[in-house]
C-alpha positions in Angstrom: 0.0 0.0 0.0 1.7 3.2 -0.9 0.2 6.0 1.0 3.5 7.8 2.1 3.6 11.6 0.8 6.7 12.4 -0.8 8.5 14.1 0.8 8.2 12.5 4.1 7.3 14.8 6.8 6.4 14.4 10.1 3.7 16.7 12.3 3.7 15.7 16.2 1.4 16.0 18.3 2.9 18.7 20.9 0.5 17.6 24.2 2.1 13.5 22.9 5.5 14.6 22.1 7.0 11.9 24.4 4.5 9.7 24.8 5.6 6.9 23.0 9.2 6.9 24.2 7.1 7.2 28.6 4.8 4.2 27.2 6.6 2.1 24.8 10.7 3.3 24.8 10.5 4.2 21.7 11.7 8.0 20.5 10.5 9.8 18.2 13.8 9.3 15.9 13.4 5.8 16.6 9.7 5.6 15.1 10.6 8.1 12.1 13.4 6.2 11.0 10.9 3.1 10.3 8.9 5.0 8.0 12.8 5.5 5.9 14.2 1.9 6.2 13.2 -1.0 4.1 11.4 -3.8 4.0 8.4 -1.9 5.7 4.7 -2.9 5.5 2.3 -0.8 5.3 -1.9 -1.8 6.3 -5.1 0.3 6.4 -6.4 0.2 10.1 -10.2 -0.1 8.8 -10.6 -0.4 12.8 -10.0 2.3 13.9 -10.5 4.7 10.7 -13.1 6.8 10.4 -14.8 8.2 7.3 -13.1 11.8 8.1 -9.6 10.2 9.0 -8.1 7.2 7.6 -5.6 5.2 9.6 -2.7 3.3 8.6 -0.4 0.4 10.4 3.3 0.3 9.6 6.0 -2.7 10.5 9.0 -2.0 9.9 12.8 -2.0 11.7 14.6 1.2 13.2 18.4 1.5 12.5 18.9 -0.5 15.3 17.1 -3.4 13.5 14.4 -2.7 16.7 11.1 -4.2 15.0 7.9 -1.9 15.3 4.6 -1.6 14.5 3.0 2.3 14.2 -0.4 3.6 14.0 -0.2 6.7 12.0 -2.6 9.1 10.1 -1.4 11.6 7.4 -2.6 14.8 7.6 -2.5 17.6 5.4 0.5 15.8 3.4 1.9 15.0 7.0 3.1 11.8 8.7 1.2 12.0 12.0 2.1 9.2 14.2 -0.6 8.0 17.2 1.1 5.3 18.2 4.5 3.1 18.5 5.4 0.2 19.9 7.5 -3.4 19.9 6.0 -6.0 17.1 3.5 -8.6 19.1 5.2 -11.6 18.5 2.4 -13.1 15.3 2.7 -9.4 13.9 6.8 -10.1 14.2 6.1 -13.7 12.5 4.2 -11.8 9.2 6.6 -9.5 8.6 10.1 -11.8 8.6 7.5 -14.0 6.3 6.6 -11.0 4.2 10.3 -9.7 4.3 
């Protein structure tokens, strides 16, 4: 699914600036750097769209090779991430399959 505007930006959310990394341990360089590196999958969220805002989960590996999965919207030609955090292990075991 190829959804990514080009170029890639990124809008955060100033009131869950650091969310992720409190919650999850995950930065917000961390979770950007998924979005850049390859192979990533990308899946419409039909759950938890709605018909004004479509929502989109990525997996994907950080530089580190760290394994992630990231709810994100785009907005205004924006990356806007909602959540981040660690692969479950059965979304870990469809990716290296997909990979």
């Amino acid at each position: 699914m190829d959804v990514l505007p080009d170029p890639i930006i990124f809008e955060w959310d100033k009131g869950n600036h650091d969310k992720n990394f409190k919650k999850h341990n995950i930065s917000n360089q961390e979770a950007e750097e998924v979005f850049i590196n390859d192979p990533k999958f990308i899946l419409s969220d039909r759950k938890h769209s709605s018909e004004k805002e479509a929502r989109y989960m990525l997996w994907g590996r950080t530089n580190h090779k760290k394994a992630i999965t990231i709810i994100f919207t785009i907005r205004n030609e924006k990356i806007r991430i909602i959540s981040c955090r660690d692969m479950h292990k059965k979304e870990r075991r469809e990716y290296e399959s997909k990979s």
